[in-house]
FIGU-914316 format. One line per 3 residues: number of its first residue (from 1); their letters; for each residue x, y, z of C-alpha. Coordinates in pm, whole numbers. Layout:
NUM = A = X:Y:Z  ...
This chain:
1 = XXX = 0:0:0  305:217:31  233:323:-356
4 = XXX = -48:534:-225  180:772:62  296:1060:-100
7 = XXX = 610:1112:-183  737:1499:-170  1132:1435:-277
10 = XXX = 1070:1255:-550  726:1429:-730  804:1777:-674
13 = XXX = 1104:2000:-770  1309:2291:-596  1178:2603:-712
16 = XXX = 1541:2724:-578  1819:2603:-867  2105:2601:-592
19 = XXX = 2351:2260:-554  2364:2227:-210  2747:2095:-76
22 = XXX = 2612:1852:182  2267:1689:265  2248:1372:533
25 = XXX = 2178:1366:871  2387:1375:1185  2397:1263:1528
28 = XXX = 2297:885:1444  2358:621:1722  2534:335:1590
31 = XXX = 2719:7:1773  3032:-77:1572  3317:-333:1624
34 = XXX = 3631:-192:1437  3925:-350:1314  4134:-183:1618
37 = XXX = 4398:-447:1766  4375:-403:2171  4014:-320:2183
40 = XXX = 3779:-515:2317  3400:-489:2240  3202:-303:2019
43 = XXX = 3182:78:2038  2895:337:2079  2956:557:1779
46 = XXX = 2747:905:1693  2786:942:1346  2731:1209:1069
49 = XXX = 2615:1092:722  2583:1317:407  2563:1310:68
52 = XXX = 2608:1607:-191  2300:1769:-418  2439:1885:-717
55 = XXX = 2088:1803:-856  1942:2171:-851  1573:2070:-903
58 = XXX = 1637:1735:-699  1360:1811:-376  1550:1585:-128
61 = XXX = 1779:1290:-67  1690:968:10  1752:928:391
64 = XXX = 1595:652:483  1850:467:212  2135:647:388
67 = XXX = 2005:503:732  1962:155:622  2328:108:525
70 = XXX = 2434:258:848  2251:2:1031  2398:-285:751
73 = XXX = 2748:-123:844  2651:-224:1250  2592:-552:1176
76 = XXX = 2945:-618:1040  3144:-846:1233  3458:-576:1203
79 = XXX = 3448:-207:1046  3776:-160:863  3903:140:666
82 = XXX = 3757:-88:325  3434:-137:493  3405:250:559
85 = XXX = 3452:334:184  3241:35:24  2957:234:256
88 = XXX = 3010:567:99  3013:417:-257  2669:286:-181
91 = XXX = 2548:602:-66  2644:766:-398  2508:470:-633
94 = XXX = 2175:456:-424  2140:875:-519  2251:843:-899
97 = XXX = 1897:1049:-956  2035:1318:-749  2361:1345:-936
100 = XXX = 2528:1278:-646  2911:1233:-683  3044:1258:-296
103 = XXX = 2982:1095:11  3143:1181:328  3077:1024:709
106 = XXX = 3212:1111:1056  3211:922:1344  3315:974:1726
109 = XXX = 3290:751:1944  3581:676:2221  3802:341:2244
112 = XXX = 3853:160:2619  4181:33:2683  4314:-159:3027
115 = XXX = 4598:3:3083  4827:-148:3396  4976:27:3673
118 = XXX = 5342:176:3688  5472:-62:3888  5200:-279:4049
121 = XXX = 5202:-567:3859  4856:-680:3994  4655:-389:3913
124 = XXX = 4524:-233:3604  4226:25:3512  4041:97:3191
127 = XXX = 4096:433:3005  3882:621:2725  4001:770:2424
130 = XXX = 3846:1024:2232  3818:962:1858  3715:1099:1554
133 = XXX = 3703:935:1211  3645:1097:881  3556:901:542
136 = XXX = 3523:1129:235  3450:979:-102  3452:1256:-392
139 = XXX = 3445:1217:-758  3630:857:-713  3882:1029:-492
142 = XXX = 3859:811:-97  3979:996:182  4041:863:550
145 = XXX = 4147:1090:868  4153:971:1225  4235:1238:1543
148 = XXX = 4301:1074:1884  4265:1251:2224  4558:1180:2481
151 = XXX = 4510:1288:2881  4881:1360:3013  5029:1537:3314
154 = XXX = 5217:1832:3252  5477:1970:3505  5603:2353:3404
157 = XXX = 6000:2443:3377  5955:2757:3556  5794:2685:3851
160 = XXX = 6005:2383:3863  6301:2579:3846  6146:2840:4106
163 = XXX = 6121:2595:4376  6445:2445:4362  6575:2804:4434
166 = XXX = 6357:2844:4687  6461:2479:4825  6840:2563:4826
169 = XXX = 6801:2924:4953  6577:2724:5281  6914:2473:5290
172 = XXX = 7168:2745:5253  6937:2933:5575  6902:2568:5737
175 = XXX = 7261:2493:5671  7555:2784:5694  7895:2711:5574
178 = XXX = 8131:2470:5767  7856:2263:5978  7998:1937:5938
181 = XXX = 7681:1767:5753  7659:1440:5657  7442:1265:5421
184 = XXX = 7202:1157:5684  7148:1532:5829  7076:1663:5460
187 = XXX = 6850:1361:5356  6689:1426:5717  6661:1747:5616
190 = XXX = 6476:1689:5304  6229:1498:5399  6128:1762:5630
193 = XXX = 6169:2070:5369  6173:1906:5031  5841:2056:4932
196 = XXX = 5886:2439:5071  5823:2497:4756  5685:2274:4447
199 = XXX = 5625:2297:4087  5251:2360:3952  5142:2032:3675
202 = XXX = 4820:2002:3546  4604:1772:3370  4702:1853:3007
205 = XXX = 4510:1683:2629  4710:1606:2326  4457:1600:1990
208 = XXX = 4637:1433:1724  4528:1363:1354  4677:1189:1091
211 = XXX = 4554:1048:744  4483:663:758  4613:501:398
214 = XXX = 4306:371:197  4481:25:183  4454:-11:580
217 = XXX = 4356:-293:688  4287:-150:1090  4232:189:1169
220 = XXX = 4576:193:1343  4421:380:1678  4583:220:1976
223 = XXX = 4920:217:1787  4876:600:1754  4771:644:2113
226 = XXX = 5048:431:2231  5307:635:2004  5186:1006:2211
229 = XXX = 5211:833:2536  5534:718:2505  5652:1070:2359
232 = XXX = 5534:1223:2639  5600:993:2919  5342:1100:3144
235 = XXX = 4993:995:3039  4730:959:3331  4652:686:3560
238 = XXX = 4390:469:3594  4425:303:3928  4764:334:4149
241 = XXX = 4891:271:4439  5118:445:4648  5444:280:4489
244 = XXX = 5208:360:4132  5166:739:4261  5585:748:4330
247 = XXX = 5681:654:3983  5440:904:3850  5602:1172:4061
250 = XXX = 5928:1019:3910  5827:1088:3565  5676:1396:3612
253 = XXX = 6000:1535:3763  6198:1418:3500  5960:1549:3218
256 = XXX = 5929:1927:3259  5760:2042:2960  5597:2339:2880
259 = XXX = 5298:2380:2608  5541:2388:2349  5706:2115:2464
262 = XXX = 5458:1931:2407  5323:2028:2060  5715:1989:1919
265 = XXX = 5781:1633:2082  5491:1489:1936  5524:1685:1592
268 = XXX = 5919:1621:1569  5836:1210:1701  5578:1187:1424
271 = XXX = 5645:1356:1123  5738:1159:851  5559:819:995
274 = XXX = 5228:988:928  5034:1188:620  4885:1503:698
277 = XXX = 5000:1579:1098  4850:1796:1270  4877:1805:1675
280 = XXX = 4740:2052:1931  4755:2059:2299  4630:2245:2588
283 = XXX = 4725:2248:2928  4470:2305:3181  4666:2563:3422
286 = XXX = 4682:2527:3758  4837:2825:3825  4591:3045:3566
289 = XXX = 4267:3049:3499  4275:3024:3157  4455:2762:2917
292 = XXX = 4790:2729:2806  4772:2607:2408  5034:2504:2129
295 = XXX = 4951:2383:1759  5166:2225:1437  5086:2103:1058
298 = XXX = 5270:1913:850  5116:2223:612  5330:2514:806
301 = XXX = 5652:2304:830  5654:2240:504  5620:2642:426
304 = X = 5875:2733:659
């Protein structure tokens, strides 16, 4: 009986002749289990899906088309980078009557990884990374982009190098010339006034994106993530102990980094193992009220 509903989009025209860049619909829940090595379960993805209207009397899309294969896409046992563009060519051939030639979809969705202590080897936590993944599919031409979000600790030079004057200046008062010490009274002493001064760190985020190659068989996420921690040495906890909390100090101390910092480690670590790098961070100050930031390109270094 459907033959009887009426059906706007396809019986009527635009009285407006304008191509319109990008027509879909966004927001869409969708459980997917990617191709990601070291991460278990599916994930709960919100995803964007368009198509372009270069059809200038074409009325509307065909959404309901567009939603369908979403939902086919869910049922996959794994999405890879192939699955991702075999979807967009089937949103182009199922909207040949609206001339459409490009497809694009975005998805965000965040990836749980156990991630084990510093130095308790019994315990372990599970951690969430932001993601965003972008599939583009115009005139032939497949595009694939992934950005990862990394939590890290960030401990400023400055202050760092602040309190230790502050430190000495308390030993050098604690302390005058020709006293006699010995090891004991100064580590005594340290333990007691160690901390008249310390260093401000603060929860900091490292966004990083990258182009994935088209012939990908995984989306190459964790191995990313895994690449920023390890250039920065001092991503978050999940759950520690006190020995845990120690060797985080440890690192911290031994990892003074500014904003900038930051941005060049991962830029300089990266370049040349990835198309199209791009990495921004922010530090959260602890000591201001507003946020410290830093950005590179592969696009400006090049120019330079």
């Amino acid at each position: 009986m459907n033959k009887d509903l009426p059906d706007v989009a396809s019986n009527e025209t635009s009285p407006i002749r304008t191509p319109l860049e990008w027509v879909g619909m966004s927001r869409i829940d969708l459980p997917l289990q990617l191709s990601e090595p070291g991460c278990p379960g599916p994930v709960h993805a919100v995803v964007d899906a368009l198509v372009n209207l270069p059809g200038v009397t074409v009325k509307g899309i065909h959404m309901s088309r567009i939603y369908s294969m979403l939902d086919q896409t869910s049922r996959l046992e794994t999405v890879a980078p192939g699955d991702l563009r075999a979807l967009l060519e089937r949103m182009i051939d199922s909207h040949q009557d609206c001339h459409t030639d490009g497809a694009r979809v975005a998805l965000e969705f965040s990836l749980l990884s156990r991630r084990p202590a510093l130095r308790s080897s019994d315990l372990a936590g599970w951690k969430a990374y932001p993601v965003q993944l972008e599939a583009r599919l115009e005139r032939g031409s497949f595009s694939l982009s992934a950005s990862v979000q990394v939590e890290y600790s960030s401990t400023c030079p400055c202050s760092a190098a602040l309190s230790r004057q502050l430190i000495a200046d308390g030993f050098r008062s604690a302390f005058p010339e020709d006293t006699g010490l010995k090891s004991e009274d100064v580590a005594v002493w340290l333990e007691q006034h160690a901390t008249l001064a310390t260093p401000h760190s603060q929860r900091s985020e490292a966004s990083v994106s990258v182009n994935i190659p088209a012939s990908a068989r995984d989306f190459g996420l964790m191995a990313l993530i895994d690449q920023i921690e390890a250039i920065l040495a001092t991503p978050v906890q999940t759950a520690v102990k006190r020995v845990d909390e120690q060797a985080f100090a440890s690192l911290n101390g031994q990892n003074l980094m500014y904003v900038e910092d930051a941005a060049r480690r991962i830029q300089s670590a990266l370049s040349g193992r990835y198309d199209n790098l791009h990495t921004h961070v922010r530090h959260l100050e602890s000591l201001h009220s507003h946020d410290a930031v830093a950005a590179a390109s592969a696009e400006y270094q090049g120019s330079r």
